[in-house]
C-alpha positions as CSV (number, residue, x, y, z in Angstrom):
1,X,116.1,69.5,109.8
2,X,114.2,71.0,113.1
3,X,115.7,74.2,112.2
4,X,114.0,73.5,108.7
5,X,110.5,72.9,110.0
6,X,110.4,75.3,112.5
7,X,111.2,77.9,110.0
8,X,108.2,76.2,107.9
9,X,105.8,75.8,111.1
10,X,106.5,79.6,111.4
11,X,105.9,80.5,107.6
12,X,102.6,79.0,107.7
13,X,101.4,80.6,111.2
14,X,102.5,84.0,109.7
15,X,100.1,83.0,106.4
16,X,97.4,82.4,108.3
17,X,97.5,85.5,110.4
18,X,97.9,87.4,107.5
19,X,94.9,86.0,105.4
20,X,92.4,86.0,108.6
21,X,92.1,89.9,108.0
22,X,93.0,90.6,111.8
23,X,95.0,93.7,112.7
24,X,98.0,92.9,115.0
25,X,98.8,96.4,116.7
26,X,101.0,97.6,119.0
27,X,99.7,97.4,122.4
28,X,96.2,100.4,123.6
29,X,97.7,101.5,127.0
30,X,94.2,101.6,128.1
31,X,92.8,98.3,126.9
32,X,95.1,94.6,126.6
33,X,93.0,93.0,124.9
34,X,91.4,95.1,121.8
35,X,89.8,93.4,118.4
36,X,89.7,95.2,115.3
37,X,86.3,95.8,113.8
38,X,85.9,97.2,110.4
39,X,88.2,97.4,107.9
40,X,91.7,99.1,107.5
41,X,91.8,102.0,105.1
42,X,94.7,103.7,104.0
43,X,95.5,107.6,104.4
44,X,96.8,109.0,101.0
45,X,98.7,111.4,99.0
46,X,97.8,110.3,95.4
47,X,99.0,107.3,95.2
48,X,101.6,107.1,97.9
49,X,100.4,105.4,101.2
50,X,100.7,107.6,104.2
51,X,99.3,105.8,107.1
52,X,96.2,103.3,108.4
53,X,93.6,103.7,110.3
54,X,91.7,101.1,112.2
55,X,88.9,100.7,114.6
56,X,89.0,98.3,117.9
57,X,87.0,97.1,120.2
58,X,87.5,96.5,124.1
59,X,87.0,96.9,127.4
60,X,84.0,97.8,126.8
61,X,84.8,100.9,124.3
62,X,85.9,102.1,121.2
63,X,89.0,103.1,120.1
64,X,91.1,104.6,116.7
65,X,93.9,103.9,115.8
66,X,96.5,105.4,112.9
67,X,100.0,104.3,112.1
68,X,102.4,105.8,109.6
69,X,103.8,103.5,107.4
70,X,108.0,103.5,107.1
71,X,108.0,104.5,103.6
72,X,106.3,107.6,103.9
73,X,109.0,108.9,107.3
74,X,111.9,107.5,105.0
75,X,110.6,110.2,102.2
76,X,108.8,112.8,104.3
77,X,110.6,112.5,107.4
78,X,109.1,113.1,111.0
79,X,107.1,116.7,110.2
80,X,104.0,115.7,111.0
81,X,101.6,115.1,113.8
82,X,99.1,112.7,114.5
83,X,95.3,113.3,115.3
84,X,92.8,110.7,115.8
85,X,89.2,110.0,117.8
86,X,86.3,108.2,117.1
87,X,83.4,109.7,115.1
88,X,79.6,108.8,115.8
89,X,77.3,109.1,113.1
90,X,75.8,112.8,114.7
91,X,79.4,113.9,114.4
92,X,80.4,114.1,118.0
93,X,84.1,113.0,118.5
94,X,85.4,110.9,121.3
95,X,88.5,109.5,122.7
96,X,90.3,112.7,120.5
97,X,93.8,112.7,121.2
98,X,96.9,114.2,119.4
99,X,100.2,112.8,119.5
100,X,103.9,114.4,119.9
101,X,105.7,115.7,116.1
102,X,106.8,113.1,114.7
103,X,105.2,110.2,116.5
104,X,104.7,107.1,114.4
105,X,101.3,105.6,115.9
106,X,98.4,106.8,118.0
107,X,95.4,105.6,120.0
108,X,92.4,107.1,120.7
109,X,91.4,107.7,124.2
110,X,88.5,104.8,125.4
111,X,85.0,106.1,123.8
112,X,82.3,105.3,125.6
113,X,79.9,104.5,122.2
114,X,79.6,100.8,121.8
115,X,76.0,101.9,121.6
116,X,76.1,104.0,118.6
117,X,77.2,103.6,115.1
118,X,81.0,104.8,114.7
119,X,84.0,105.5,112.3
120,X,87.8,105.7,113.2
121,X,89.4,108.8,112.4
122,X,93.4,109.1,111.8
123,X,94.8,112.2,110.1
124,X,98.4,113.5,109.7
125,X,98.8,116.9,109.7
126,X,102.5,118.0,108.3
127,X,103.7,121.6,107.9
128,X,102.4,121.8,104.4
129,X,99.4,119.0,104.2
130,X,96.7,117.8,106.0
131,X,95.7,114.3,105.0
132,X,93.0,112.2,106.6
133,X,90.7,109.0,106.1
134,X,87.5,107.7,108.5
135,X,86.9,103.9,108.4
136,X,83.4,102.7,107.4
137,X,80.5,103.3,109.8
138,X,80.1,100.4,112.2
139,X,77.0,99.9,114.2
């Protein structure tokens, strides 16, 4: 029966972290404690789903963020690279960084733009395709 409710307790915390709307990503190396601010948007081939991108908060910066999902690697395969920074609304970047080939999820560097309206970009750039999406401008 404990095993029962715990499963239950467990079902329910995972429904409520799911409709709150909060991002839980892996862990900034330069921030412990980042809150996502904006929505997610989705990078996209058509209609497949590539990757996300997100915009945090913390430490007093701002930082992107882009994931590829497991569907796209277990089609596509690892033949890509990630790129993402944070965009201000005069189109200076900040934080850019570029990850390793085939590298599942990158962070921005910390940008130093709490100040300024901004946008998360995340792009992934494979031998034959570039694909990218900004979030939404948040001021």
């Amino acid at each position: 029966m404990r095993k029962i409710l715990a499963a239950a307790g467990a079902a329910a915390a995972a429904a409520t972290l799911l409709s709150t709307g909060t991002a839980h990503a892996e862990s900034n190396r330069y921030c412990d404690r980042v809150t996502q601010i904006g929505s997610t948007v989705h990078v996209k081939n058509y209609e497949e789903t590539v990757a996300s991108v997100k915009q945090f908060r913390g430490c007093g910066y701002n930082f992107s963020y882009v994931y590829v999902w497991d569907s796209w690697i277990a089609r596509a395969g690892r033949d890509f690279t990630l790129r993402t920074y944070i965009l201000t609304r005069d189109n200076n970047t900040h934080g850019y960084k570029t990850g390793a080939r085939g590298q599942r999820e990158l962070w921005s560097g910390p940008a130093d733009t709490l100040d300024s309206c901004t946008r998360a970009h995340g792009e992934v750039d494979g031998s034959s395709y570039i694909l990218f999406k900004n979030t939404g401008e948040r001021c």
